[in-house]
C-alpha positions in Angstrom: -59.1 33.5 22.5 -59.1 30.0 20.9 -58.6 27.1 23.5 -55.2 26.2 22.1 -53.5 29.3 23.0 -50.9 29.4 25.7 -53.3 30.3 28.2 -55.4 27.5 29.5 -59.4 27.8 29.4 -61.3 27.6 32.7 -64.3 25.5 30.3 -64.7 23.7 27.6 -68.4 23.1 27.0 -69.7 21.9 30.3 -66.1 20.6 31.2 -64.6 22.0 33.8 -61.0 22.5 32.9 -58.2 21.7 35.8 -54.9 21.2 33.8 -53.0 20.5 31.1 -52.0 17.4 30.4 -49.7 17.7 27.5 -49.8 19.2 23.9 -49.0 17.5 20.9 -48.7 18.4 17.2 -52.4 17.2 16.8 -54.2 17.9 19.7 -53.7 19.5 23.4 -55.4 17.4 26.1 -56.8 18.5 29.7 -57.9 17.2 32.7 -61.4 18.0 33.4 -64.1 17.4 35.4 -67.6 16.5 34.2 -69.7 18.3 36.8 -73.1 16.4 35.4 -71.7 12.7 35.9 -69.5 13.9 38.4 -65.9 12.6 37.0 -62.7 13.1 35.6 -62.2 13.1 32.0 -60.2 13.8 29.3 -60.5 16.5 27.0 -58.9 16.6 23.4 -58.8 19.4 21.7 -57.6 20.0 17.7 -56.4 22.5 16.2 -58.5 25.6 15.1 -56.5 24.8 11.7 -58.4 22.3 10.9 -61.3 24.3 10.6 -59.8 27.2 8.9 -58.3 25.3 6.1 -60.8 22.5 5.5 -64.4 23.7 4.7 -65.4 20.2 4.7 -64.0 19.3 8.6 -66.6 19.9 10.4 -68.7 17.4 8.0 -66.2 14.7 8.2 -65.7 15.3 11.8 -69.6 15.4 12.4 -69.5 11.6 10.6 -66.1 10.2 12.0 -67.1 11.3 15.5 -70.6 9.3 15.3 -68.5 6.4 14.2 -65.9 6.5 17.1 -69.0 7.2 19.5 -70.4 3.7 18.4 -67.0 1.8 19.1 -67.8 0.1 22.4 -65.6 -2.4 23.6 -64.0 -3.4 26.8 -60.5 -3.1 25.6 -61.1 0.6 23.8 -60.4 4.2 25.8 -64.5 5.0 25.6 -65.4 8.4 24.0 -67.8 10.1 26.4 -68.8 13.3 24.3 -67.7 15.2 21.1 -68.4 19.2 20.5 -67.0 22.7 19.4 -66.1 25.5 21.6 -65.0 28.9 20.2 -65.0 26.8 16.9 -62.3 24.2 17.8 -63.2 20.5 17.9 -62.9 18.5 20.9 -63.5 15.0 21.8 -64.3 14.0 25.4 -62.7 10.7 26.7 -62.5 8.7 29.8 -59.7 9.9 32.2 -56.6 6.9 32.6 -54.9 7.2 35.4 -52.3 4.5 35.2 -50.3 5.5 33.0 -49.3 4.3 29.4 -47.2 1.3 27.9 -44.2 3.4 27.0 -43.9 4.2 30.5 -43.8 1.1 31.4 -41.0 -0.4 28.7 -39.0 2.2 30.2 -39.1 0.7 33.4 -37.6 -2.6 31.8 -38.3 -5.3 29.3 -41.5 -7.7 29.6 -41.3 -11.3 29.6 -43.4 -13.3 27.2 -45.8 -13.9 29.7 -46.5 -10.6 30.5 -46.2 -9.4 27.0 -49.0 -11.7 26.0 -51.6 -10.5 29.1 -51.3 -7.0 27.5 -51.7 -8.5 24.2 -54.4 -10.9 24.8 -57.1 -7.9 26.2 -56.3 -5.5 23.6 -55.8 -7.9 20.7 -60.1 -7.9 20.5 -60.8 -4.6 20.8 -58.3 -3.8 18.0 -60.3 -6.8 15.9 -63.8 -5.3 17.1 -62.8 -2.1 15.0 -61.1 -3.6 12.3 -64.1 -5.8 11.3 -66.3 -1.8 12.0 -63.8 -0.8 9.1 -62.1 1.8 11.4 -58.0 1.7 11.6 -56.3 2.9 14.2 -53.7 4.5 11.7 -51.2 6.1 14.9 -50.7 2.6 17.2 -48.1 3.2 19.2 -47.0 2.6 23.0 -48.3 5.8 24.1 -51.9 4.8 22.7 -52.0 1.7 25.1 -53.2 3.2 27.9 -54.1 1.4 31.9 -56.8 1.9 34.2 -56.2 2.0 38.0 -56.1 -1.7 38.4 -53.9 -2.0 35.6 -55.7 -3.3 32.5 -54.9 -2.1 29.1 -56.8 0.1 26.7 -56.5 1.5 23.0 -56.9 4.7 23.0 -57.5 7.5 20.0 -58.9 5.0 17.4 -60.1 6.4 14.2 -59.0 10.0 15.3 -55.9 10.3 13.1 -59.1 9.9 10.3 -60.7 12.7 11.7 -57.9 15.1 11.2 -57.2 14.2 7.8 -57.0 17.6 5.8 -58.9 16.5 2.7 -60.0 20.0 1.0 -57.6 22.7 2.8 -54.8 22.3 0.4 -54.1 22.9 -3.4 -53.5 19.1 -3.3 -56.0 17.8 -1.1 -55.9 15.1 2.0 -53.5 13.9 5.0 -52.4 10.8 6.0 -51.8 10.6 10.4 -48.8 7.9 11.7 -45.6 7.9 13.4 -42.6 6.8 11.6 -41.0 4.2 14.5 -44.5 2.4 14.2 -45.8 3.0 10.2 -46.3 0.3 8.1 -44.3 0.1 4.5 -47.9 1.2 2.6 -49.2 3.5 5.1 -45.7 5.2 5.2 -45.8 5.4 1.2 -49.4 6.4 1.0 -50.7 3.1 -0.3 -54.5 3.0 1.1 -54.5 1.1 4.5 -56.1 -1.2 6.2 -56.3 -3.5 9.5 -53.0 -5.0 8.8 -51.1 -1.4 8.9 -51.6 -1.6 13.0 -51.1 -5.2 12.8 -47.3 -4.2 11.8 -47.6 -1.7 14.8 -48.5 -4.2 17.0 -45.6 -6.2 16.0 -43.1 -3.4 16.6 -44.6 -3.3 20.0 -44.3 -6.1 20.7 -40.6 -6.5 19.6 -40.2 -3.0 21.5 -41.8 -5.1 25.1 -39.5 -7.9 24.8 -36.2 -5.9 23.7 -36.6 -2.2 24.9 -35.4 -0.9 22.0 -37.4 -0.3 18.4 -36.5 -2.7 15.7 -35.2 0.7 13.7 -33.2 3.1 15.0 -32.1 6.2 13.0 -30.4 9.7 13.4 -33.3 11.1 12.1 -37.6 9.9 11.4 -36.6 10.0 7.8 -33.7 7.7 8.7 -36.0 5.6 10.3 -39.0 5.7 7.7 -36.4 4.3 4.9 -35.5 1.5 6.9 -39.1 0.3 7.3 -39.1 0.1 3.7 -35.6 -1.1 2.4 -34.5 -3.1 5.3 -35.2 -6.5 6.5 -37.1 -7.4 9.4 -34.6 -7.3 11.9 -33.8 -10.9 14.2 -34.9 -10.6 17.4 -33.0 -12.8 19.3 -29.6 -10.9 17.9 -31.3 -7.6 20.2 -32.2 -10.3 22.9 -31.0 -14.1 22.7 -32.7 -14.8 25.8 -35.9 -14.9 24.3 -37.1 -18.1 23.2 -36.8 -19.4 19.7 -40.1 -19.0 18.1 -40.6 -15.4 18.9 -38.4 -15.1 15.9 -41.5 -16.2 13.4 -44.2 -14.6 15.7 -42.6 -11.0 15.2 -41.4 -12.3 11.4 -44.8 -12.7 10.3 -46.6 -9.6 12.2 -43.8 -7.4 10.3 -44.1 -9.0 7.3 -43.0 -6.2 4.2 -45.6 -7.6 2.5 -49.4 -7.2 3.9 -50.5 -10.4 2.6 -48.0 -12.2 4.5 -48.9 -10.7 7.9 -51.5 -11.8 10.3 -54.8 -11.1 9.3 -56.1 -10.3 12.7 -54.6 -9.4 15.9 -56.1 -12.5 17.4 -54.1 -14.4 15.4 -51.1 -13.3 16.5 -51.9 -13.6 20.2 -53.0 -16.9 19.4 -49.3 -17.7 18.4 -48.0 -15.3 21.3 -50.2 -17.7 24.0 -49.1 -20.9 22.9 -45.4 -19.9 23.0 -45.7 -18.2 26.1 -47.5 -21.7 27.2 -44.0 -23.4 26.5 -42.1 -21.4 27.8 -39.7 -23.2 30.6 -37.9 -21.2 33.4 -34.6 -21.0 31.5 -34.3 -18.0 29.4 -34.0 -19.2 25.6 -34.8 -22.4 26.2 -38.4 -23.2 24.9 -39.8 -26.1 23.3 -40.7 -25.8 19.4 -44.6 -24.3 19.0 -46.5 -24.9 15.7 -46.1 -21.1 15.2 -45.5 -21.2 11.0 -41.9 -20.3 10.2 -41.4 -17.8 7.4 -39.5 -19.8 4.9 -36.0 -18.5 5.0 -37.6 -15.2 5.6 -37.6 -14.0 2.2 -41.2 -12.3 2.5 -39.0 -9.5 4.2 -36.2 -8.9 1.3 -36.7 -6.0 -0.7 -35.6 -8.0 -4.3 -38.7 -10.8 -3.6 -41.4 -10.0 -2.4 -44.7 -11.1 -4.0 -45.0 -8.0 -6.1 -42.5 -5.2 -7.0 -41.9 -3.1 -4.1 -42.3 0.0 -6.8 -45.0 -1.1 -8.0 -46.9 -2.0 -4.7 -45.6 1.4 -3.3 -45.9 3.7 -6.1 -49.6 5.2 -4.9 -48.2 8.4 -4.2 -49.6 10.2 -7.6 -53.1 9.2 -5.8 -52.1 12.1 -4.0 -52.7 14.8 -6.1 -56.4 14.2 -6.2 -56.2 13.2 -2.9 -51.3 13.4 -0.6 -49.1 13.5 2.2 -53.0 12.4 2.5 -49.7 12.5 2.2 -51.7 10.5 1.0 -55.8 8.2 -1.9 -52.5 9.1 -2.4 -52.6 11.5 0.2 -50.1 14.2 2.8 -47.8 13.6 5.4 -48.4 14.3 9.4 -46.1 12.3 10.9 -47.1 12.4 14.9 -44.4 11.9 17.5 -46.9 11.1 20.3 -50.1 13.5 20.5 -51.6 10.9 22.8 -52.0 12.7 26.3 -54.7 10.5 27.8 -52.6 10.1 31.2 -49.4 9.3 28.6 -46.8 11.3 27.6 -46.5 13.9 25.1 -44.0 14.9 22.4 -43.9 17.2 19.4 -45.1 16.4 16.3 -42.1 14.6 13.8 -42.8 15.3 9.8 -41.0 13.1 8.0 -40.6 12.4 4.4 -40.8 8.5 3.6 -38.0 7.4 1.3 -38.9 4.2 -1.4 -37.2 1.1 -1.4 -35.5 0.2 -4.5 -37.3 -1.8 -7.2 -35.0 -4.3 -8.5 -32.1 -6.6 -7.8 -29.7 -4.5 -9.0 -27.2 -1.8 -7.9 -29.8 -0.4 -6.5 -31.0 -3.4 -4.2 -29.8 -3.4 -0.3 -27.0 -5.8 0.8 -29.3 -8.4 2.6 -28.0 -11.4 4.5 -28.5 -14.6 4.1 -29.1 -17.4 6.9 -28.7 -20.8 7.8 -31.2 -22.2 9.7 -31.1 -24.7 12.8 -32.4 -28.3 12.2 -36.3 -28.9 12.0 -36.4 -31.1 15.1 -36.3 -29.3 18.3 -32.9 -29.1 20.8 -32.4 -28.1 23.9 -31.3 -25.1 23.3 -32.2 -23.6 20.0 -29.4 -21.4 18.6 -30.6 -18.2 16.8 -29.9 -18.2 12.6 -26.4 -17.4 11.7 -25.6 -14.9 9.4 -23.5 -14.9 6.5 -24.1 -11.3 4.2 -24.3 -11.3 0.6 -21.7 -9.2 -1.1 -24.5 -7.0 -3.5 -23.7 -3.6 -3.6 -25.0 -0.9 -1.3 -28.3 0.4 -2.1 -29.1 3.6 -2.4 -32.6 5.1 -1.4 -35.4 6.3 -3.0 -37.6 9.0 -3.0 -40.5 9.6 -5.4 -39.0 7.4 -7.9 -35.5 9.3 -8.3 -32.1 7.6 -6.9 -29.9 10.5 -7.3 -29.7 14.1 -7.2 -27.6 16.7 -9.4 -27.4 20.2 -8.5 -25.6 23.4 -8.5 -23.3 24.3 -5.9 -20.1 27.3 -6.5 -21.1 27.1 -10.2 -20.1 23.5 -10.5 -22.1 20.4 -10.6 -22.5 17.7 -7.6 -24.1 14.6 -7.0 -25.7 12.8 -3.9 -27.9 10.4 -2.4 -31.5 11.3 -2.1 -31.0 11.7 2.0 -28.5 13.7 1.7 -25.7 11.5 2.2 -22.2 11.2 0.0 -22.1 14.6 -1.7 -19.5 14.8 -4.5 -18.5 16.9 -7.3 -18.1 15.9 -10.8 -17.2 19.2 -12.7 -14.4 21.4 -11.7 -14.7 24.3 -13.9 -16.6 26.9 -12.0 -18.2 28.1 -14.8 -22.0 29.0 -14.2 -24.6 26.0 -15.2 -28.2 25.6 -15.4 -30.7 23.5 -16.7 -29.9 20.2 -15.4 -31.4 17.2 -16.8 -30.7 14.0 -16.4 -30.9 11.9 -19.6 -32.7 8.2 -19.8 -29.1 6.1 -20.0 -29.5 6.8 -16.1 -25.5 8.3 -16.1 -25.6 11.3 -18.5 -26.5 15.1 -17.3 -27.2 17.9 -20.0 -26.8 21.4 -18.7 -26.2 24.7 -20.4 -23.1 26.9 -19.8 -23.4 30.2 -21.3 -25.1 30.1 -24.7 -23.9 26.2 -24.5 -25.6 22.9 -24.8 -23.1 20.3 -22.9 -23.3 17.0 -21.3 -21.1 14.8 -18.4 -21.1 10.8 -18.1 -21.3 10.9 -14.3 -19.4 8.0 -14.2 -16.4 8.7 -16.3 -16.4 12.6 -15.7 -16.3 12.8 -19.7 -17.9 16.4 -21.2 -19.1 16.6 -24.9 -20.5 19.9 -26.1 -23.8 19.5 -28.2 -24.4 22.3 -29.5 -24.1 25.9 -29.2 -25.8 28.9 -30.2 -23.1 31.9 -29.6 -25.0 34.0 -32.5 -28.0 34.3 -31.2 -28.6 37.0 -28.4 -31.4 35.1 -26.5 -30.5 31.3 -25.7 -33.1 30.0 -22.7 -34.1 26.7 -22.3 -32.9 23.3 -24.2 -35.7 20.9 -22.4 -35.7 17.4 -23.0 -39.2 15.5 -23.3 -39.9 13.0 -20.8 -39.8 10.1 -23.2 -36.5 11.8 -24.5 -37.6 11.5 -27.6 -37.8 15.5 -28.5 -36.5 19.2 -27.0 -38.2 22.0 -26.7 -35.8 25.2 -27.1 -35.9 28.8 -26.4 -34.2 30.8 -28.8 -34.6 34.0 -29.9 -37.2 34.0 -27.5 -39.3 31.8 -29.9 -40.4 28.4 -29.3 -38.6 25.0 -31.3 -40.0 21.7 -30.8 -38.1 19.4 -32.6 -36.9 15.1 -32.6 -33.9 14.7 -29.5 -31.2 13.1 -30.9 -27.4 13.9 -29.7 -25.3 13.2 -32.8 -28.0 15.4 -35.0 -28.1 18.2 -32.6 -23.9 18.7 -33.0 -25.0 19.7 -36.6 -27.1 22.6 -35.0 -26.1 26.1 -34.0 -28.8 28.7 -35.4 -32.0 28.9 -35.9 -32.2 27.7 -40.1 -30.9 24.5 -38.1 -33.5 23.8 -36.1 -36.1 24.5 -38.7 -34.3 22.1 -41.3 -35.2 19.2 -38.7 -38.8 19.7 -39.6 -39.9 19.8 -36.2 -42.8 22.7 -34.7 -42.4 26.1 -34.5 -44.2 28.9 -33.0 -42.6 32.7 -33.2 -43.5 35.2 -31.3 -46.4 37.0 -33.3 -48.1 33.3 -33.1 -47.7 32.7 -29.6 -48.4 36.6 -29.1 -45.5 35.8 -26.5 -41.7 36.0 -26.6 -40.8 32.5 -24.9 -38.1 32.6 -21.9 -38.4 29.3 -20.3 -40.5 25.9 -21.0 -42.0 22.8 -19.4 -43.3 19.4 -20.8 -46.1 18.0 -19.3 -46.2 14.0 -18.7 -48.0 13.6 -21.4 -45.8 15.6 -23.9 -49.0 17.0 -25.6 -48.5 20.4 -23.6 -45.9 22.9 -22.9 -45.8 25.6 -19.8 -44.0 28.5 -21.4 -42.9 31.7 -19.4 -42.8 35.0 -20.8 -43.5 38.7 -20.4 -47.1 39.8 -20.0 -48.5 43.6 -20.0 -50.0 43.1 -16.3 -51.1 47.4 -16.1 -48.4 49.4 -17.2 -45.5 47.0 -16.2 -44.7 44.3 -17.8 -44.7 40.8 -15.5 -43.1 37.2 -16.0 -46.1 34.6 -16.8 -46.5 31.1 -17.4 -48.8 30.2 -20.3 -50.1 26.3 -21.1 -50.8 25.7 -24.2 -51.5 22.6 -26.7 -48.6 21.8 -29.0 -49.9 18.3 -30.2 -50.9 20.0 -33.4 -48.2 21.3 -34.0 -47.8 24.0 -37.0 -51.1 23.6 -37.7 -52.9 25.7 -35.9 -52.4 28.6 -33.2 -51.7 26.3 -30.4 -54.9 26.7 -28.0 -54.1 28.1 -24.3 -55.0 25.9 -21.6 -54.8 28.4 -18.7 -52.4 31.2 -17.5 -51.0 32.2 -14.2 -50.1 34.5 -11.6 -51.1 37.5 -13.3 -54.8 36.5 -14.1 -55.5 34.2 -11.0 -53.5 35.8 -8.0 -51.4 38.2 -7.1 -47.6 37.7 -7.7 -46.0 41.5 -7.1 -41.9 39.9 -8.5 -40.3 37.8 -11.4 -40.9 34.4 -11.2 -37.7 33.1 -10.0 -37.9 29.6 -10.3 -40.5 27.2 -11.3 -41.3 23.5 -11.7 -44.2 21.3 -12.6 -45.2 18.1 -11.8 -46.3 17.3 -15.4 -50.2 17.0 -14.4 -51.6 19.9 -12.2 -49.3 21.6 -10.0 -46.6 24.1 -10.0 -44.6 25.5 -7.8 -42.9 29.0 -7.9 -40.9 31.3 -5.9 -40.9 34.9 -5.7 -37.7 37.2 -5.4 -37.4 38.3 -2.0 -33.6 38.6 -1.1 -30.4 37.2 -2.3 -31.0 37.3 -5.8 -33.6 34.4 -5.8 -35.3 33.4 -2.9 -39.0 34.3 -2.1 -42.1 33.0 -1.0 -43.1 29.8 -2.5 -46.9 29.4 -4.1 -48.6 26.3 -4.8 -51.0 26.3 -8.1 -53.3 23.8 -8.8 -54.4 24.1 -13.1 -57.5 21.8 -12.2 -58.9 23.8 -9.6 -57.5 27.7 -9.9 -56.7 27.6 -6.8 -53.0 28.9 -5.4 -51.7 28.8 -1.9 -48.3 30.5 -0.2 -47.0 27.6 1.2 -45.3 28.0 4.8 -43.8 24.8 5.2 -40.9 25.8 7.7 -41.3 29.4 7.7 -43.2 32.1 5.8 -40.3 32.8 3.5 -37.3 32.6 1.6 -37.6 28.8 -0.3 -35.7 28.6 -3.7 -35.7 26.1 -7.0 -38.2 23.4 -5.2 -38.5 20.9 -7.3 -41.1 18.0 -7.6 -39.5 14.2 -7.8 -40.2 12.4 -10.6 -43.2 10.8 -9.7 -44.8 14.1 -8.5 -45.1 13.1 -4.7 -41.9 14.6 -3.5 -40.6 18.1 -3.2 -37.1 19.7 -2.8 -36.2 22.5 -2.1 -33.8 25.0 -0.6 -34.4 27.2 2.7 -33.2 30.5 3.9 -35.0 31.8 6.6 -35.8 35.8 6.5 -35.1 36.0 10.2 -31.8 35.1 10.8 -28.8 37.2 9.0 -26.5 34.3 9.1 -28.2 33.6 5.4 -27.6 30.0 5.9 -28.9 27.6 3.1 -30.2 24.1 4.0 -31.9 21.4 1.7 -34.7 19.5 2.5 -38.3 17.1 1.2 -41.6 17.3 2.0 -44.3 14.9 0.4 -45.9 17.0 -2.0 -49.5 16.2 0.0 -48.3 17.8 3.2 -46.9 21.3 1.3 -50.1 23.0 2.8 -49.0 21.3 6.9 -46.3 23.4 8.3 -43.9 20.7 10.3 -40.6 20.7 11.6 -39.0 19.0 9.3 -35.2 18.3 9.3 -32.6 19.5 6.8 -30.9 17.2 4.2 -27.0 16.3 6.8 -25.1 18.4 4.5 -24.0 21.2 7.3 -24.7 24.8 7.9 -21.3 25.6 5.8 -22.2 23.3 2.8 -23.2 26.1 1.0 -20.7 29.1 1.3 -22.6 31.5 -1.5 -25.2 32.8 0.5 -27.0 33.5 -3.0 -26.5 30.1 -4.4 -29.1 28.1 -6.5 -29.1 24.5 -6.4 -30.8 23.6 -9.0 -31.7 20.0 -8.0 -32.4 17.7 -11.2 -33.5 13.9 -9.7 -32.1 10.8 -11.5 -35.0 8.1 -12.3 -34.8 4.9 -11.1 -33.6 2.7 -13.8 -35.8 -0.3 -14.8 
């Protein structure tokens, strides 16, 4: 019986096991009793997961666990023991008994004074293992935990490394945090250091002297955009009470930008002390500090920071080699609070983290401007005044795509890439497929019947490009990603040939297509009748799908093969899959590739498309059936532009209602099942229980 079944163990090791004291998505922890020192500790236990999916755990945990061990410090939760019972990892800690500091913002809102004695005896133990190169990664008010007599510890440090899945997935390692505490990089997969629970500290401290988080959202995904898009939010507009520097102080610890932050936590309680030294016994009236003020604030807009926020952010294809470790690029655990060290315990919170916008354009957030009090102190400092800017709205962003167009009742829709203002743009009813979005940023091609047409999504205007209503197989019309050629299907043979709108009005047949001196490859060359195709990024491959002999059936495969050659040769196969590297008993329903190594394809299950979903690395051989939310049905995922996002569609098996929901997971935690939550659309957004979405992502335009 492993120790994290619902049954509690009487030992684990020598530890004598007397209850639990909370379970989290990460971990369950017990109260034990160490019968050769005679005390009370904590036990933390991982999952046996970990173990099973990651042949090199037990390594990494072996080394991380010597490092912890050698973290002594006053102001750190001590780690008394590490082992393995009935081959689950468990860590051995001292026992807290007064509680944690989310307990006690509960119980009201700190003053500076008091704020700064729990910041002034953890600030140096959080420096001590920053300068060992350990970060904390999960810093949060359940992982400040108190003694009997009321001093304050950190606890966990360097665990969220330790359960980083780095070799149990088709795409390799995990990234641990929670979203109301992650940093912009951590939370888009950027590699981390120090300052990430520098930001953390910051929201704590903004959380002590306000009782409220400085985001709030319906949903973690709600809240992970903000952290990204919006500005640091004022201070003294969730408390004006609070003296007037405290404004710069939690400015500069939440500073967008990492190099703008303080470098060390002492730093920041440096600032903290000599505020809280001026403080005078009216509430908001303080005298001015030499705390630095942000100038204006503008480290914290999205449009001007130091470096493009895409650019800074866009790590996320790290992942792949890695994601989620989620995330160096890396997978997504989002924790909701695993500490149970005498704190409290919740359930693990996945959420996808959304981009901010790149540019000063549509895309950009309205963000306000200020005008700032006089230089020379008052009396009574008044907090800035606000006056917004009138830019547009700005939409968010999600593995480099803005927008998303998909299928719903056989007409074409648009909306946001959370979900939010779903609209349709075609009326017709007429079935659709192959979305793509062209590189103006407002055109979609799709095919209708044997059809070629397009749609300005902002004047709802349709052209027909071409069509091919003599030929008995018409299949796939896919644009390159530089849009500079299309590979087509027809007649079940292959065309490669230049992209160009006015020229491909001229076309209808195959003598057409030929005449544009482009590549072909027929059947007898390919030794394959081609049904579907794929560009890679680098436009020097194709995935094509055909019909295979697979015994004495014939089975739906997906070939790779070289095409930068063109007619000159037999193009040269790169690899093929299911049939000759796992087992795949239906049709390939729906597949998609993120252009390098992975694919991702769906069996046919029920409802005339949904299956199980398998992962397939090209690199590596290896496949995995994914069970993100459930073991089955999933339908038309689809990877984001940028290859560290997946949507897809859900129907789960179990129920009969047959209800379809949308939702994204970073590509890097597609191996972590998680409890993630649905795209807001509503259970009756989709009434055709058989419907396929289709989702096509619009790229952010430069």
């Amino acid at each position: 019986m492993g120790i994290l079944s619902n049954m509690q163990p009487e030992k684990i090791g020598r530890y004598e096991i007397k209850s639990e004291l909370g379970r989290g998505g990460m971990a369950t922890v017990y109260r034990g009793y160490d019968p050769r020192f005679e005390r009370e500790v904590a036990v933390k236990v991982l999952p046996p997961e970990l173990l099973h999916a990651d042949p090199q755990f037990r390594v990494r945990f072996d080394r991380e666990a010597k490092i912890i061990a050698q973290l002594e410090h006053p102001a750190i939760v001590p780690v008394y023991d590490v082992g393995e019972e009935n081959n689950q990892p468990y860590f051995v800690m001292r026992f807290m008994t007064g509680g944690s500091l989310s307990d006690r913002i509960k119980n009201g809102l700190f003053t500076i004074a008091d704020a700064t004695k729990i910041m002034e005896k953890i600030a140096p133990g959080m420096d001590e293992a920053h300068a060992k190169g350990i970060v904390h990664r999960d810093f949060k008010p359940s992982n400040i935990l108190f003694d009997q007599k009321g001093e304050p510890y950190i606890s966990d440090f360097g665990i969220a490394k330790v359960t980083q899945s780095q070799a149990g997935s088709v795409t390799g390692s995990a990234i641990i945090g929670t979203p109301a505490y992650m940093a912009p990089e951590q939370a888009q997969g950027d590699n981390v250091d120090g300052r990430a629970d520098i930001y953390a500290l910051g929201i704590i401290l903004y959380e002590m002297l306000t009782g409220k988080q400085p985001y709030e959202a319906d949903t973690p995904m709600g809240v992970a955009i903000k952290h990204i898009t919006d500005p640091v939010p004022h201070i003294l507009d969730a408390n004006p009470n609070l003296p007037y520097d405290i404004e710069a102080i939690i400015q500069k610890a939440m500073a967008k930008d990492r190099e703008d932050r303080y470098a060390t936590a002492q730093e920041l309680v440096d600032d903290l002390r000599a505020l809280a030294s001026n403080v005078t016994t009216s509430p908001g009236a303080a005298k001015r500090t030499t705390v630095e003020r942000p100038p204006a604030r503008q480290k914290t807009t999205v449009a001007q920071q130091k470096e493009p926020v895409q650019k800074r952010f866009n790590v996320w294809l790290v992942i792949v080699p890695l994601v989620i470790v989620i995330i160096g690029g890396g997978i997504f655990l989002f924790n909701g609070n695993n500490n149970l060290l005498g704190g409290e315990a919740t359930s693990t919170i996945p959420a996808p983290i959304i981009e901010a916008p790149s540019s000063s354009t549509a895309t950009e957030a309205p963000l306000p401007t200020e005008t700032l009090p006089p230089d020379e102190p008052t009396a009574t400092p008044a907090p800035p005044t606000l006056t917004p800017t009138a830019t547009q709205p700005s939409l968010p962003v999600v593995g480099g795509a803005d927008q998303i167009a998909f299928i719903k009742d056989n007409n074409i829709w648009l909306m946001n890439m959370d979900g939010t203002n779903p609209r349709s743009i075609t009326k017709d009813g007429a079935p659709k497929f192959g979305l793509q979005w062209l590189s103006d940023g407002k055109t979609i091609l799709y095919i209708t019947g044997k059809t070629v047409k397009t749609i300005n999504t902002e004047t709802r205007v349709e052209e027909i490009i071409t069509n091919f209503a003599s030929s008995q197989y018409f299949e796939a019309f896919e644009v390159s990603p530089d849009g500079k050629r299309v590979a087509i299907s027809l007649q079940r043979q292959l065309h490669i040939v230049p992209f160009d709108l006015e020229q491909m009005k001229n076309v209808s047949r195959k003598s057409d297509l030929l005449a544009l001196n482009g590549c072909f490859f027929d059947e007898a060359t390919l030794k394959a009748g081609v049904m579907d195709v794929l560009w890679s990024k680098g436009m020097d491959l194709v995935a094509i799908k055909f019909l295979a002999p697979v015994g004495n059936a014939q089975s739906e495969t997906m070939r790779i093969i070289d095409v930068h050659l063109c007619n000159e040769s037999i193009p040269l196969r790169k690899d093929e899959f299911p049939a000759e590297r796992f087992p795949f008993k239906t049709n390939i329903m729906s597949i998609d590739w993120d252009g390098d190594a992975l694919f991702l394809l769906n069996s046919n299950e029920r409802n005339g498309g949904f299956g199980r979903l398998y992962l397939y690395n090209t690199v590596t051989h290896q496949s995995e059936k994914l069970n993100i939310i459930g073991d089955c049905c999933y339908r038309d995922a689809r990877f984001t532009p940028d290859g560290d996002f997946v949507y897809f569609a859900f129907q789960d098996i179990n129920k009969v209602d047959g209800i379809i929901r949308f939702y994204f997971v970073p590509t890097g935690s597609l191996s972590v099942p998680a409890n993630l939550e649905p795209l807001p659309l509503g259970d009756d957004f989709f009434t055709n229980r058989k419907e396929s979405p289709q989702p096509a992502f619009r790229s952010v335009q430069d």
